[in-house]
C-alpha positions as CSV (number, residue, x, y, z in Angstrom):
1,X,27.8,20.6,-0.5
2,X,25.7,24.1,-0.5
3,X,27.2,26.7,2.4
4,X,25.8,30.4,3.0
5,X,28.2,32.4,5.5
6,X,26.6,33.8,8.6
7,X,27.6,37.6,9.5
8,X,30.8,36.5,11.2
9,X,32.1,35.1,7.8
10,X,32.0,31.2,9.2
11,X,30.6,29.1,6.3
12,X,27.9,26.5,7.8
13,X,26.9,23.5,5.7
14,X,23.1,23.6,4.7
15,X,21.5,20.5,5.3
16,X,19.6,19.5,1.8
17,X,17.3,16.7,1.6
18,X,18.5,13.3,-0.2
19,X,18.1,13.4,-3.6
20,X,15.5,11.1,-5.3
21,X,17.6,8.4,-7.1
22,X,15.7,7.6,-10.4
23,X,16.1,5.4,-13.4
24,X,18.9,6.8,-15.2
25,X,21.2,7.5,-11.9
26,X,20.5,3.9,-10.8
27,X,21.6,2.5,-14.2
28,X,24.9,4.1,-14.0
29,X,26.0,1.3,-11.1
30,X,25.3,-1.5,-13.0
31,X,28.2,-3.5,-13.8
32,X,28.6,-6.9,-15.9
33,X,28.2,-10.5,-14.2
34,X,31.6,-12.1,-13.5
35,X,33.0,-13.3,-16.6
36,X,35.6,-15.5,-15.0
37,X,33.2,-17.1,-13.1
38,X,31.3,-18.0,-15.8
39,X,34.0,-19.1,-18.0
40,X,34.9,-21.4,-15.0
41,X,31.2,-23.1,-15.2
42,X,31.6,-23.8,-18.8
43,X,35.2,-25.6,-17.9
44,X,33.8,-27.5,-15.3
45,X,30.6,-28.9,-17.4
46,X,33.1,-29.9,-20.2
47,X,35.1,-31.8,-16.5
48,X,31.5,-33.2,-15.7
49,X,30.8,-37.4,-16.3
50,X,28.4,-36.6,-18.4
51,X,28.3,-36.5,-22.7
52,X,28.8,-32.9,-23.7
53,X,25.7,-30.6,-23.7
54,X,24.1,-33.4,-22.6
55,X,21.9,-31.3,-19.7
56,X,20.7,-28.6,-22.1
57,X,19.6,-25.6,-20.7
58,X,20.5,-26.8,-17.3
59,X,24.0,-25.8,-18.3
60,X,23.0,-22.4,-19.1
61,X,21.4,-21.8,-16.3
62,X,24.1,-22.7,-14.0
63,X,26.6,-20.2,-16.0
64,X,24.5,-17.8,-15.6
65,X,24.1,-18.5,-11.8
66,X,28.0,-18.9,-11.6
67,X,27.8,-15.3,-12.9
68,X,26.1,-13.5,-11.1
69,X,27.0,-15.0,-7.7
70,X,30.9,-14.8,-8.7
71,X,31.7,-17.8,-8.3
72,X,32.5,-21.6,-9.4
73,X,30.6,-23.9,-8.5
74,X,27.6,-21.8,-7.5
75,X,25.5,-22.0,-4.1
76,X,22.3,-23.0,-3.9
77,X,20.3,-19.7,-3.1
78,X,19.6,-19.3,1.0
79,X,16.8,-17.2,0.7
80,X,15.1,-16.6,-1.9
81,X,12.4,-13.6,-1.8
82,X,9.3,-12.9,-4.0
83,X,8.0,-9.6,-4.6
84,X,4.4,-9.2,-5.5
85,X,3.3,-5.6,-6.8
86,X,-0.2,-4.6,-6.5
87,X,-2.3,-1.9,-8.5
88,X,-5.5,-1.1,-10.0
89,X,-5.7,0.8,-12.8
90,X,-7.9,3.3,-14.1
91,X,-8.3,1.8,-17.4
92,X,-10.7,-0.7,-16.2
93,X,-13.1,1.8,-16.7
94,X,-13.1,0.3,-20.6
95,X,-14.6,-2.4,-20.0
96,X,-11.9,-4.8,-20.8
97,X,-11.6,-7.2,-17.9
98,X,-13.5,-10.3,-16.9
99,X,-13.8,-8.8,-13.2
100,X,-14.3,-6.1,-11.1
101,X,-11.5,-4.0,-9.9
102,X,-12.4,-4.7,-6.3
103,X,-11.2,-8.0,-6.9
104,X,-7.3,-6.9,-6.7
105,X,-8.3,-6.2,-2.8
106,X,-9.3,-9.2,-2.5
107,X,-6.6,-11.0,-4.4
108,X,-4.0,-9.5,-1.8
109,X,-5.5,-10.5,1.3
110,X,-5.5,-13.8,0.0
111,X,-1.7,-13.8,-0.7
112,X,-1.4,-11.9,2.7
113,X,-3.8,-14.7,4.1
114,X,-1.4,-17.6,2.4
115,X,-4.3,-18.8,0.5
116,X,-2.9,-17.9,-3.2
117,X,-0.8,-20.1,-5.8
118,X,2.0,-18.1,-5.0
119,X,2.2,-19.2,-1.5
120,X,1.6,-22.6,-2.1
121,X,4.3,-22.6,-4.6
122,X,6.8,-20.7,-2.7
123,X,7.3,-23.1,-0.2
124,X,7.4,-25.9,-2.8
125,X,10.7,-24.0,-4.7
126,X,12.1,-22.5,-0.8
127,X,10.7,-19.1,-1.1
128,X,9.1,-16.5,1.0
129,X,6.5,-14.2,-0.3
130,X,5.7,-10.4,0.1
131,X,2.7,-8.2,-1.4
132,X,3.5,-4.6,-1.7
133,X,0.7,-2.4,-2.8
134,X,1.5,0.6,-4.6
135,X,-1.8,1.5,-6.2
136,X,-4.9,-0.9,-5.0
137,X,-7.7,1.2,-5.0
138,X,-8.7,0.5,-1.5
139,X,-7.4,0.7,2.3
140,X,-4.9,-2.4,2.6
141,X,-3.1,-3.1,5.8
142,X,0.1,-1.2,7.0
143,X,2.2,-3.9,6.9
144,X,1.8,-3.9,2.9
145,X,1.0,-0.6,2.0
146,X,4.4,1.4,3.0
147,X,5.4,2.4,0.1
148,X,1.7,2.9,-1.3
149,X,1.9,5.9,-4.1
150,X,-2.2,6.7,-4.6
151,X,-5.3,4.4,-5.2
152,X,-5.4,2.9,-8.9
153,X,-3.9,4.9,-11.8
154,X,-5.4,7.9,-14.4
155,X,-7.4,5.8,-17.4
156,X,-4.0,5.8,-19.9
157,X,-6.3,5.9,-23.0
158,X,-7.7,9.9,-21.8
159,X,-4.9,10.5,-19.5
160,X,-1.8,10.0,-17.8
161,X,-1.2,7.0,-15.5
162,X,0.7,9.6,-12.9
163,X,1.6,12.7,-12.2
164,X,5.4,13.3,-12.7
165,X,6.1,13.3,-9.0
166,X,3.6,10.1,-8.7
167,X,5.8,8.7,-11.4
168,X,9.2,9.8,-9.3
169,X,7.7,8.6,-5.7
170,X,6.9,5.2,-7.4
171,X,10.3,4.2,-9.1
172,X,12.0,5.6,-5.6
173,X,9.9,3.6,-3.7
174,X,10.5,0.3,-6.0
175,X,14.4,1.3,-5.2
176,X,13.8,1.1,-1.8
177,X,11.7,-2.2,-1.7
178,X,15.2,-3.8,-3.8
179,X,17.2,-2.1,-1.1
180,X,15.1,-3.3,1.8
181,X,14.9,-7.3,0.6
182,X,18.7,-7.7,-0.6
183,X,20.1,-5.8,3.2
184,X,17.6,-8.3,4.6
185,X,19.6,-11.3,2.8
186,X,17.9,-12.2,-0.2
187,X,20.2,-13.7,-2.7
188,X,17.3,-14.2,-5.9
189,X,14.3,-12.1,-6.2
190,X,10.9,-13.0,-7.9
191,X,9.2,-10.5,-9.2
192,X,5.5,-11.0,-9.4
193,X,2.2,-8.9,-10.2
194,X,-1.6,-8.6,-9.1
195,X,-4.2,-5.9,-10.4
196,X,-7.3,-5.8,-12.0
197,X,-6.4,-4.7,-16.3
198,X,-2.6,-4.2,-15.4
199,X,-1.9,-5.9,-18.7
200,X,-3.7,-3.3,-20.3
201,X,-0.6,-0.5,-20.1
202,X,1.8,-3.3,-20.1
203,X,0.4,-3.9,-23.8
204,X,0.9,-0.8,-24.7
205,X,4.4,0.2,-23.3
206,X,5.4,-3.0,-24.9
207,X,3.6,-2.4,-28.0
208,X,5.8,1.5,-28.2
209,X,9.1,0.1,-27.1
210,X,8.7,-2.3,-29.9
211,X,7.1,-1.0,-32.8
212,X,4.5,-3.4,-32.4
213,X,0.9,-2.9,-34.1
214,X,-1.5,-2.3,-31.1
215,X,-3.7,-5.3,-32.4
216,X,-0.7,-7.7,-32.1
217,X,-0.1,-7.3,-28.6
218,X,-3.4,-7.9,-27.5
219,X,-4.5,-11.3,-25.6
220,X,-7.5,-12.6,-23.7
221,X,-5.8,-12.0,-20.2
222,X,-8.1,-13.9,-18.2
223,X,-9.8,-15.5,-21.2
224,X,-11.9,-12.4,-22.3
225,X,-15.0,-12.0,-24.4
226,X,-14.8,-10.9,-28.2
227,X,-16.4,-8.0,-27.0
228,X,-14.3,-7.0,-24.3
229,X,-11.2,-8.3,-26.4
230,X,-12.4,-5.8,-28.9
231,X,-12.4,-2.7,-25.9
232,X,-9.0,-3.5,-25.0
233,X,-7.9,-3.5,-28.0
234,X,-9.2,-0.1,-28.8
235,X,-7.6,1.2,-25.3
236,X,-4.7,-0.2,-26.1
237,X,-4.7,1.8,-29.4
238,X,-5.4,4.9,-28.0
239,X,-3.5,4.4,-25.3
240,X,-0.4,3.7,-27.7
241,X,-1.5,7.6,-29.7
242,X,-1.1,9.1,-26.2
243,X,2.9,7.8,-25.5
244,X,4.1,7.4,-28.9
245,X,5.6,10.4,-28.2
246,X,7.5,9.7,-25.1
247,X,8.8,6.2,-26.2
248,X,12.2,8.1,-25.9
249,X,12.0,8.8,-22.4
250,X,11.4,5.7,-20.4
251,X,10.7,7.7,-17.3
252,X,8.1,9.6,-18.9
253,X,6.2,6.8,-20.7
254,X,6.1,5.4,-17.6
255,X,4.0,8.5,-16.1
256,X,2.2,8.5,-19.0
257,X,1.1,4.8,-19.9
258,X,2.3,2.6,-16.8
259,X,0.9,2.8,-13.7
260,X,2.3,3.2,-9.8
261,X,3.1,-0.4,-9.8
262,X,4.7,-0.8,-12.7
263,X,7.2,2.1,-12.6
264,X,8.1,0.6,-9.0
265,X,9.0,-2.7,-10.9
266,X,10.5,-0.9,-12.9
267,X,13.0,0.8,-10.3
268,X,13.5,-2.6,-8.6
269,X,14.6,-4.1,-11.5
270,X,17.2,-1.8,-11.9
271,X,18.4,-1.4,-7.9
272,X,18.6,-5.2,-8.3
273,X,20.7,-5.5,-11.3
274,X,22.9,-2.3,-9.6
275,X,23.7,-4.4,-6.5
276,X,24.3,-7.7,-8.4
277,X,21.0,-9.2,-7.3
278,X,19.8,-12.2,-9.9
279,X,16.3,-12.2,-10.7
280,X,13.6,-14.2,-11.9
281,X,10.8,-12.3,-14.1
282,X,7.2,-13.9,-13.8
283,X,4.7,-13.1,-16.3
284,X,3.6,-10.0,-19.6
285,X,3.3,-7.6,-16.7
286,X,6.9,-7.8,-14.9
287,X,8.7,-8.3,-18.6
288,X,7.2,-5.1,-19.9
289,X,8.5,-3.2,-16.7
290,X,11.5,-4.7,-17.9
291,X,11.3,-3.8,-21.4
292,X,11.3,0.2,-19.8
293,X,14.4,-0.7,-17.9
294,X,15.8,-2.3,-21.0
295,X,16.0,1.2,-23.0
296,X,17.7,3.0,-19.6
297,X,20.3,0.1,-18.7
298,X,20.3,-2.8,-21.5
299,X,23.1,-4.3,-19.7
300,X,21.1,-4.7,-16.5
301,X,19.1,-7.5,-18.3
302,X,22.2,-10.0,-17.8
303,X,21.2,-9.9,-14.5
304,X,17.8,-11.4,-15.1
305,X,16.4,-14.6,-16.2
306,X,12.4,-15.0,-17.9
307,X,11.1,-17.7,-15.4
308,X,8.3,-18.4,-18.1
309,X,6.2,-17.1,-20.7
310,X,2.9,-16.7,-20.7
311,X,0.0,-17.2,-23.5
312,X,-0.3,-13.3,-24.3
313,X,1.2,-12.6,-27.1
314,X,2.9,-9.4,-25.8
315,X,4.9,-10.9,-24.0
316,X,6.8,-13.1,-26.4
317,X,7.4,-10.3,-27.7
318,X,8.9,-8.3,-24.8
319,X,11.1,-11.4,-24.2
320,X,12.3,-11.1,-27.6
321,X,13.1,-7.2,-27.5
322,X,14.9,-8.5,-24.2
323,X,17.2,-11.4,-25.6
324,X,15.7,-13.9,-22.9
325,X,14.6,-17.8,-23.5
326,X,12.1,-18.7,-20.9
327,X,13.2,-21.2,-19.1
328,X,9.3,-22.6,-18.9
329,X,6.5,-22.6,-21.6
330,X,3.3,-24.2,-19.3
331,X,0.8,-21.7,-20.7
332,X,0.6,-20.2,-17.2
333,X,-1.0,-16.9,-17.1
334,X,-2.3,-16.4,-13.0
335,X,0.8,-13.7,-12.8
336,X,1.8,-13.2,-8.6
337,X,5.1,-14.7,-9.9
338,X,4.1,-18.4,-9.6
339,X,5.5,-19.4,-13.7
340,X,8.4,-18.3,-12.1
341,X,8.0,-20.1,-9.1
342,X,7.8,-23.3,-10.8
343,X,11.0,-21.9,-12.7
344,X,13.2,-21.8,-9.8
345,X,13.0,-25.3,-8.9
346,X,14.4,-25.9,-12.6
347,X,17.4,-23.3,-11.3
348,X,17.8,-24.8,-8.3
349,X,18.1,-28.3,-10.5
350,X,20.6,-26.6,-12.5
351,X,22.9,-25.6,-9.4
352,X,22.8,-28.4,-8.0
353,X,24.0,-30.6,-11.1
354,X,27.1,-28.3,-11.5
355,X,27.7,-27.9,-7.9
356,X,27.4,-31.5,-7.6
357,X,28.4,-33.6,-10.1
358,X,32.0,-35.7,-10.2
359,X,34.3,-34.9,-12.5
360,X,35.6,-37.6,-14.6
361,X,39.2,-36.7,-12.3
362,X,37.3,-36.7,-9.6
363,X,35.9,-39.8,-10.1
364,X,38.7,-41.4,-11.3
365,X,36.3,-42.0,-15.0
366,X,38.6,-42.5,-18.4
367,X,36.7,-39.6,-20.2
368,X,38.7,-40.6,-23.3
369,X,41.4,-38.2,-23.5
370,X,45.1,-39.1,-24.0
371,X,46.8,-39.7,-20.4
372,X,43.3,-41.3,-18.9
């Protein structure tokens, strides 16, 4: 603590604001999954009447969620929470998309309005949703904008995304929207996305972080033109010149070629992993966030499962640089988090069978073994 001594020679403590908690300070708390509880959920499948590995990835799964609750045999989650980040970027000024950036305005009031596929499929898998919006380049109603950090982002193929204390305010502010949704009681969060070209940067921090050529990282998002194909392509390219030099620094890329949004996924990600919080990744845009986080805190990806993967081909690619499977492959590219959606009813399948299930003691089952 700082002191200064008044005339008398009595020290007084100086009151100094907070500091801002960023990447690399958050990543320091991260700790590993519990290893005993998983080791438990692999004894008790082998216990299970069932042939061995007979469930497939359903037995993965349930480790995994054995692990990061701490336990044997794990809950079914109580309430789980989806996150939707919202942003416009600046980049849409290429010419790349199939619609108008006013449409992420409109996008949001829908999800606020319960009219999107992520509502719908929220209540289907036991979720609740919230929109935040970091960056939406319009006025958007208190209630979602809190943690709003400017309207849409610099165009990343001229200029930088942020300014450095944009780029700070926006992972604090993703810190604090983990903070605010695991004190409330969410036990598995959903991270989802919504903006007008945001797959544009996440292209091309995925396409740094991996040493991927610019043209294989490019999709048709929302079934572009070969025209427009051929413009993001070419922003993604120059884009990709701009923060080849920070791929070192993942705060700094993120200033330079992310976007308000996606460094607040991007601090999420890692309060969430810090406070042994699983999550769910949707769809290209969340993964690449995760990719950033990947080169601060590579173990906070244990904490994390890839609900799905989606036809662009960067994000195959991020998944791969992450070591995740996707637990779903239904060619679902709408982002708002609703591939992963669908993937927590598979989860919640895959609790529920380990919880659940008799053993063959249990059930009183000859399983074979000598003694039976």
């Amino acid at each position: 603590m700082n002191v200064d001594r008044t005339p008398t020679g009595k020290m007084n403590a100086v009151s100094q604001p907070a500091p801002t908690p960023d990447l690399s300070s958050v990543a320091a708390d991260i700790e590993w999954p519990d290893h005993d509880a998983e080791r438990q959920a692999r004894e008790r499948h082998r216990a299970l009447i069932k042939p061995a590995g007979s469930l497939g990835k359903l037995e993965a799964l349930s480790v995994w969620v054995s692990g990061v609750q701490g336990q044997c045999p794990p809950d079914d989650f109580v309430r789980p929470r989806v996150i939707v980040f919202a942003g416009d970027h600046g980049i849409a000024a290429a010419g790349m998309s199939a619609y108008p950036v006013g449409v992420t305005a409109q996008m949001v009031a829908n999800v606020v309005n319960g009219g999107a596929a992520v509502n719908s499929l929220a209540e289907l898998a036991g979720a609740t949703v919230r929109v935040v919006d970091l960056a939406v380049d319009a006025n958007t109603p208190s209630a979602i904008s809190g943690h709003k950090i400017r309207r849409t982002s610099g165009r990343i193929d001229r200029e930088d995304a942020l300014s450095a204390d944009e780029g700070r305010a926006a992972v604090a502010a993703g810190i604090a929207i983990a903070d605010e949704e695991i004190d409330a009681g969410a036990d598995l969060l959903v991270v989802g996305a919504i903006g007008i070209a945001n797959t544009t940067p996440a292209a091309v921090l995925i396409s740094v972080l991996t040493n991927t050529e610019p043209i294989k990282v490019v999709g048709r998002d929302t079934t572009i033109d070969d025209d427009r194909w051929m413009r993001k392509a070419t922003a993604v390219r120059d884009a990709r010149l701009r923060a080849w030099p920070h791929r070192a620094d993942p705060m700094q890329l993120l200033t330079v070629a992310g976007g308000a949004d996606l460094a607040a996924m991007a601090g999420f990600l890692l309060r969430a992993a810090a406070r042994r919080t699983p999550v769910l990744l949707d769809g290209l845009v969340v993964s690449a966030a995760a990719v950033v986080v990947h080169e601060e805190a590579p173990r906070a990806m244990r904490w994390w499962q890839a609900g799905q993967v989606s036809p662009e081909p960067a994000h195959a690619i991020a998944l791969t640089q992450l070591g995740l499977e996707p637990i779903l492959d239904l060619q679902i590219s709408l982002g708002e988090g609703s591939g992963a959606l669908v993937a927590l009813l598979v989860l919640r399948a895959a609790v529920r069978t380990l919880a659940e299930m008799a053993t063959f003691e249990e059930a009183g089952v000859n399983d074979g073994s000598p003694g039976m």
